[in-house]
C-alpha positions in Angstrom: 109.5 87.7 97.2 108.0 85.7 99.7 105.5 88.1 101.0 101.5 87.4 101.2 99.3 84.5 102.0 100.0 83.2 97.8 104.0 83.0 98.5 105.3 79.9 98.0 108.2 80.2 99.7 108.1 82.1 102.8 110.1 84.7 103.9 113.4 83.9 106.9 113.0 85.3 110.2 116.4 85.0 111.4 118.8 88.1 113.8 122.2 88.7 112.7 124.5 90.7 115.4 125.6 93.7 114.6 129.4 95.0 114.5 130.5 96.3 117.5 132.0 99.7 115.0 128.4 100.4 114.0 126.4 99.8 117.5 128.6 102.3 118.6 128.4 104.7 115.6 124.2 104.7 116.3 125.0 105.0 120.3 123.5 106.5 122.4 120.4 107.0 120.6 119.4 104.2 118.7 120.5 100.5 118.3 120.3 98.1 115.0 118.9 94.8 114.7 118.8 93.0 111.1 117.3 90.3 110.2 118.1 87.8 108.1 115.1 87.0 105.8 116.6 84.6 103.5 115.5 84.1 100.6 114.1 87.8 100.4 115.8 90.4 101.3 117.5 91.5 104.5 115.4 93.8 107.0 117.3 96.2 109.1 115.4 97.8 112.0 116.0 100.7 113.5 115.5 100.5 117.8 115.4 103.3 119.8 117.3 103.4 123.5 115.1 105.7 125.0 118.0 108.4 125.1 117.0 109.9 122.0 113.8 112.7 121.5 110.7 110.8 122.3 108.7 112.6 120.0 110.5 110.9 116.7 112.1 107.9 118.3 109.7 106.8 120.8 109.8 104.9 124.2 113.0 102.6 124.8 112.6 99.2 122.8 110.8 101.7 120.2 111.3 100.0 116.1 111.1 103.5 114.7 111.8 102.2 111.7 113.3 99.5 109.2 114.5 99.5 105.9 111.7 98.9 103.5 112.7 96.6 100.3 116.2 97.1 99.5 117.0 100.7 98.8 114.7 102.9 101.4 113.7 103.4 104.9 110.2 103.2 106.4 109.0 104.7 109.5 107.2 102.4 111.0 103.5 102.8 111.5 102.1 100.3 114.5 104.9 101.1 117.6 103.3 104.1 119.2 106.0 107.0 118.2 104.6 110.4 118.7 105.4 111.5 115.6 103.6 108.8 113.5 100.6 109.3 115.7 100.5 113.3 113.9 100.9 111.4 110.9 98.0 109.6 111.2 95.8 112.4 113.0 96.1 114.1 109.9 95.1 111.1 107.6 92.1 111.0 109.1 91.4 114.6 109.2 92.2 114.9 105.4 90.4 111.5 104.6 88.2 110.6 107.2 87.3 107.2 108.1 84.9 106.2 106.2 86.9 106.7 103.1 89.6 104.5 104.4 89.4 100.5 102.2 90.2 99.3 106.4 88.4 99.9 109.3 90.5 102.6 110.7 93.2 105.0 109.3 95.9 103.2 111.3 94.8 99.7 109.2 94.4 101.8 105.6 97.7 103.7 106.4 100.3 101.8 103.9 103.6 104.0 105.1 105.8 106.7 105.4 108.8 105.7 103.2 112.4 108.0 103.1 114.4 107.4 100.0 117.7 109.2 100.0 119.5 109.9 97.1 120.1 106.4 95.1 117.3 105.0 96.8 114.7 102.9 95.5 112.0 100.1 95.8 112.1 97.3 93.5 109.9 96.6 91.1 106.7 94.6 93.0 102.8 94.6 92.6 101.6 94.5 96.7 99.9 91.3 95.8 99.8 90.1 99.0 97.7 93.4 99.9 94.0 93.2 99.9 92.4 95.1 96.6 91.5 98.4 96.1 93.0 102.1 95.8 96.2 103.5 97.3 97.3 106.8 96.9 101.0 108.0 97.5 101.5 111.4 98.1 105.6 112.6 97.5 107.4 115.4 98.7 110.8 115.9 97.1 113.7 118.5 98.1 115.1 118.0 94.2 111.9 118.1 92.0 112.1 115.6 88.6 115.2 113.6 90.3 113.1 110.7 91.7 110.3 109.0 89.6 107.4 106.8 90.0 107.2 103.9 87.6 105.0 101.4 86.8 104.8 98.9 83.3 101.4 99.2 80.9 100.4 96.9 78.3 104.8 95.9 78.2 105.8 99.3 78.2 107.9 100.8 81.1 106.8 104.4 82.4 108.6 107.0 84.5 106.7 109.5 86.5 108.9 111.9 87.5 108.5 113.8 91.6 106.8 117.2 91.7 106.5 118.6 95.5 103.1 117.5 97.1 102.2 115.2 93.6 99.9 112.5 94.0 100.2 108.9 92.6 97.5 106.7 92.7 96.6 102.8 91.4 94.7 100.2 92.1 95.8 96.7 93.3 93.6 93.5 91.5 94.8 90.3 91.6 93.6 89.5 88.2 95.8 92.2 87.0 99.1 92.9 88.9 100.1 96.9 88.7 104.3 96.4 88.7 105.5 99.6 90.1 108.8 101.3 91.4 110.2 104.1 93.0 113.4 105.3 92.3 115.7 108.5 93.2 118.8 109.7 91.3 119.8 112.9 93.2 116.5 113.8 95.7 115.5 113.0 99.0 111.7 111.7 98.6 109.7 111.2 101.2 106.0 109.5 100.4 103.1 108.6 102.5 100.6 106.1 101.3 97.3 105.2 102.0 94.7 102.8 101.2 91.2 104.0 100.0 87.8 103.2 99.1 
């Protein structure tokens, strides 16, 4: 896909406008900006005017969030919204940092990913990620109606969402873990994190 340092075609970087019916459709609170990542996919990022609350949107110019992959949205982790900072006051409180694969829980934090109903990641192996544990934590509003999968020895394996379940693998670059996430009728929301 064009991410990680072994890509050998890298991803495009280039902004596409957005229609005048949709900027005002997200007005006052938030404005769009998509990029156009040719040849992987598109990335649409979420930007907030400063009109909206603070405390989920952040600070005017704020990316909030962007779509992660094709079929989900991700909060984003590194642009100082309020809420993201509980997120990760929490992480460490649960984890600690000295369990963390990074040097700090902001580093080791992998996302927090919203997949509506229909949503999904595609298939992909984070090979571009440096090795070790990550462990995805779902909560679901529909329980068994979004799955974790992953393929083993050429089979195919489906996972199905619990509230609060756990998932966790371990990237290798020796052995690429191909995984998934997929949603039929739930809202999931999952955090991840990297550990040691």
């Amino acid at each position: 896909r064009g991410h990680g340092k072994s890509a050998k075609t890298k991803c495009g970087t280039s902004r596409l406008a957005v229609s005048a019916t949709l900027a005002q459709a997200l007005s006052p609170n938030v404005t769009l900006m998509i990029e156009d990542r040719r040849p992987c996919h598109s990335t649409y990022s979420f930007v907030s005017t400063g009109q909206g609350p603070r405390e989920a949107l952040g600070r005017k110019d704020t990316v909030f969030a962007s779509t992660h992959h094709l079929g989900s949205i991700s909060y984003r982790k590194f642009d100082g919204a309020p809420c993201m900072d509980k997120v990760l006051a929490q992480m460490r409180i649960a984890l600690g940092e000295s369990r963390m694969q990074y040097p700090s829980v902001q580093q080791s934090f992998r996302g927090l990913y919203w997949y509506p109903p229909n949503g999904f990641t595609e298939w992909h192996t984070d090979g571009g990620h440096v090795e070790g544990w990550r462990i995805y934590v779902a909560q679901v509003d529909v329980p068994r109606e979004s799955w974790f999968v992953y393929k083993q020895d050429g089979k195919r394996h489906a996972i199905p969402d619990v509230v609060g379940q756990a998932n966790m693998f371990k990237v290798r670059m020796d052995r690429p873990f191909w995984h998934a996430v997929a949603s039929r009728k739930a809202h999931r929301m999952s955090t991840g994190i990297a550990v040691s």
